[in-house]
N, C-alpha and C positions, 0 to 999 in steps of 0.2 A: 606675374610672378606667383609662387606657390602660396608665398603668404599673405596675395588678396582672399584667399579662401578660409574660411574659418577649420580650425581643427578637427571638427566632426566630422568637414566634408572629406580635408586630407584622409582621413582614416579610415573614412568609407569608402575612397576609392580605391587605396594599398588594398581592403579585405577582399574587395571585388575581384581586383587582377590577380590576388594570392592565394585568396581563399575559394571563392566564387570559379573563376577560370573565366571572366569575363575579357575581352581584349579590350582595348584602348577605344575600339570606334564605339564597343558596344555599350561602355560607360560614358564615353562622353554620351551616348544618345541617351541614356537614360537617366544620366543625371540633368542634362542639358549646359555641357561644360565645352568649351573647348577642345579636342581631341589632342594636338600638341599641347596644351596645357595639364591636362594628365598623364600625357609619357613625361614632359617636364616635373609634375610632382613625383611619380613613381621613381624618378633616376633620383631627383633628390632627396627621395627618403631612403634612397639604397636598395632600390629592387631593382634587379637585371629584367630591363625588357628585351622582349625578342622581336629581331630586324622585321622591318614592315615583308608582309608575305610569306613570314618561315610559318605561321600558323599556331593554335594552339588550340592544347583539348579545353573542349566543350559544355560545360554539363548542361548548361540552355539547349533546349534544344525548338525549333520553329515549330514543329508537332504537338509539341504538349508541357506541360509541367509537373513535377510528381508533387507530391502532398509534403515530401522535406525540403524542396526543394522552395518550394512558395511557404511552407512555413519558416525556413530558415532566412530568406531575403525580406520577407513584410514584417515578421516579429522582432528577428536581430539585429538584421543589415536596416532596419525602419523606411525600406524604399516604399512607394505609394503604390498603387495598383498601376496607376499611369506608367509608370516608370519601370515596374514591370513587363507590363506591356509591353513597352520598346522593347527591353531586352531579350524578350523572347517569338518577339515579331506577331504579338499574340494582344487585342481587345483590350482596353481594360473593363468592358463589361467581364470578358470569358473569364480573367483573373478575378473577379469578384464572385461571377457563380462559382469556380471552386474552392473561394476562401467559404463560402458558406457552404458547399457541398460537405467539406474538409470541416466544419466546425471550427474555423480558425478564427479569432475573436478579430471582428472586425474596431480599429482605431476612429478615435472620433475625429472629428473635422474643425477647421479655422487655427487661426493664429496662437490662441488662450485654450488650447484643450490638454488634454491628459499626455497626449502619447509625443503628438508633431513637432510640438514648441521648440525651440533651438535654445539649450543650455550649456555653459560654457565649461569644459572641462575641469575638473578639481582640480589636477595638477598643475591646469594654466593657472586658476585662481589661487592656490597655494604662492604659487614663485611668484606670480606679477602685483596680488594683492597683500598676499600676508608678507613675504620677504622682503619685496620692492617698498611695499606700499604705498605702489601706486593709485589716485584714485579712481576710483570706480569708471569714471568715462576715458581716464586715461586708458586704463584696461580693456574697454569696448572699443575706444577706438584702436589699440591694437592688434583685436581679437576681430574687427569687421563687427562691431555688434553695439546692444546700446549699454549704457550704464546701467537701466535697471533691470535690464536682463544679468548682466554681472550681479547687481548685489542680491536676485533674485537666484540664483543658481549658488551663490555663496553661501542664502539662508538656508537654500535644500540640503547643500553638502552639510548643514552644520558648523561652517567654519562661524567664525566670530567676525561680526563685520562694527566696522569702527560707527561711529556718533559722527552726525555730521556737524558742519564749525568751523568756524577758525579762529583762532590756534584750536588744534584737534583737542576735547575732553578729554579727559583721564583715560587712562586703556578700561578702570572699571566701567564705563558702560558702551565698553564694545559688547556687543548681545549675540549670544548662538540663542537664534530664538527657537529653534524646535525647542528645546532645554529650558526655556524661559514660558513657555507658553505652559508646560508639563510641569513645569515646579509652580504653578499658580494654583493657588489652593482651589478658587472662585471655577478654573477652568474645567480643572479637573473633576470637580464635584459636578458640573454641567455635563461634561459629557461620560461621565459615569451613570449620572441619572436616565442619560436618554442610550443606557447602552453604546457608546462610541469606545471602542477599541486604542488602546492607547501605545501609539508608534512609535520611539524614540529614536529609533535607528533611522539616519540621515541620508537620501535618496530621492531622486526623480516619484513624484506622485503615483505614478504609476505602478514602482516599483515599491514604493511604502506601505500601497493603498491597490491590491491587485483590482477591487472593485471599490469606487469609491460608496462613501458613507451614506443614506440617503439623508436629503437635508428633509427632515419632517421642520411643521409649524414652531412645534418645541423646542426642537434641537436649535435653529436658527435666533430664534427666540432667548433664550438661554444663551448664546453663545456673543451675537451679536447687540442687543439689548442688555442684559445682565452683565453679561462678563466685558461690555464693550468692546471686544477683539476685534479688529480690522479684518475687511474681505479676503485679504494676499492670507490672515494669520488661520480664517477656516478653512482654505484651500489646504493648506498644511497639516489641520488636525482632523479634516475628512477625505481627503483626494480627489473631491470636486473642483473641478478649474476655477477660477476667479469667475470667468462668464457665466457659469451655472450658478453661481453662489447669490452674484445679482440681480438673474433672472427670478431666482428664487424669495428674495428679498422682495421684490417687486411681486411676484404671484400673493406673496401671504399678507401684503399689503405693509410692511415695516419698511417706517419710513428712514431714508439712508442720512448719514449723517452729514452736516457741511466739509467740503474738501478742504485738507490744508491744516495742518497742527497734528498733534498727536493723538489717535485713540486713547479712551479713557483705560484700556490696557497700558500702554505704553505708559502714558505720566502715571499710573500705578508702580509701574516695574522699576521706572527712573527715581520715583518717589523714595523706594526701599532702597535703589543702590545708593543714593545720595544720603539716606542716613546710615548706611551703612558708612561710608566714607566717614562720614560726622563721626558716628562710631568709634572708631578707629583712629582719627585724631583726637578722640579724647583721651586714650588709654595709652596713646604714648607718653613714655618718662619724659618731663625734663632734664632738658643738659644745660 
């Protein structure tokens, strides 16, 4: 069924047969999907497919690739060189020398990087996490994906993700941490010192951070030692991936911290919103 596929894939393959002009065989070869399972999601997302053998135009073509055409599929459509390839019957070496011929910025590689990583749509997170309030695995497991990619896609859009618990905390420390990391005074003054540009606006790494920040000795230093911020929270305020953020930890010799409890960020942040609450039931009237 359509909805063993997570939603990125759906909609990368509606763009392909809609936008692209790719057919049914030549996405499933290049996504590596099923071939009826894509005219299956295509008809259930309400695109007219046409009868097996009527044909359709082309713009792949087996000869070659133009330079919009491979910029438009690797940078928007996020298909891999590999996959490329298939679809145009063509190398993924050949597709690689004209991403460089083209000066087409080439995507990093693995699981934990800038560009590949699989994040889960806002508007599935909006309705299934903030409406429903569902939890986080329940979400993953209905989106084909894990929990903490949910509440990691959650944190990039910005939304407010709840305290974990049971009975749930207060909604005061549910946290949109990009907003919580920017309103720290200790963070801010860190990465103003070492020059680090300061992103508010909520988005894919990528798209927050077109080049990520370099992690120098100091900046890391200052960030993760001083301000104690967790490795997921420098990703967020440099747009280096978590994996580079470790390796980097480990090159400049800072030693990481034990797994498990809160960064000295975090019980900082929970610190203030819990007096805040104090706050706030002191200054109501009595009745």
């Amino acid at each position: 069924m359509a909805a063993d596929y997570p939603s990125d894939v759906i909609d990368q393959i509606v763009r392909l047969y809609c936008e692209s002009g790719l057919s049914t065989y030549r996405i499933a070869q290049a996504l590596e999907v099923d071939r009826q399972r894509v005219t299956h999601i295509l008809r259930r997302e309400g695109v007219a497919v046409a009868p097996k053998g009527a044909g359709r135009s082309r713009p792949l073509r087996v000869e070659g690739v133009t330079k919009d055409e491979l910029s438009f599929l690797y940078t928007e459509q996020r298909m891999s060189s590999v996959a490329i390839g298939r679809a145009f019957g063509l190398s993924d070496r050949f597709v690689r020398s004209r991403l460089k011929l083209w000066q087409i910025e080439r995507r990093t590689k693995g699981g934990l990087n800038r560009y590949d990583r699989h994040d889960v749509d806002c508007e599935d997170l909006s309705r299934l996490y903030l409406e429903k309030e569902w939890a986080a695995s329940v979400v993953g497991d209905e989106l084909g994906t894990s929990g903490g990619i949910v509440l990691r896609s959650a944190h990039s859009s910005g939304l407010p993700v709840r305290a974990g618990g049971s009975p749930r905390p207060s909604p005061m420390y549910d946290i949109q941490l990009i907003d919580a990391l920017y309103d720290d005074v200790d963070v801010v003054r860190a990465l103003t010192s070492c020059n680090v540009q300061i992103v508010r606006e909520p988005g894919p790494i990528w798209v927050r951070f077109p080049t990520p920040v370099a992690l120098t000795d100091d900046l890391l230093t200052a960030l993760y030692c001083e301000c104690g911020v967790a490795i997921f929270h420098i990703e967020l305020l440099t747009g280096a991936p978590a994996s580079t953020v470790l390796r980097r930890l480990e090159e400049c010799g800072i030693e990481r911290r034990g797994r498990g409890g809160r960064s000295p960020f975090m019980r900082r942040w929970h610190s203030r919103q819990s007096k805040s609450a104090t706050d706030q039931r002191s200054v109501q009237p009595c009745v």
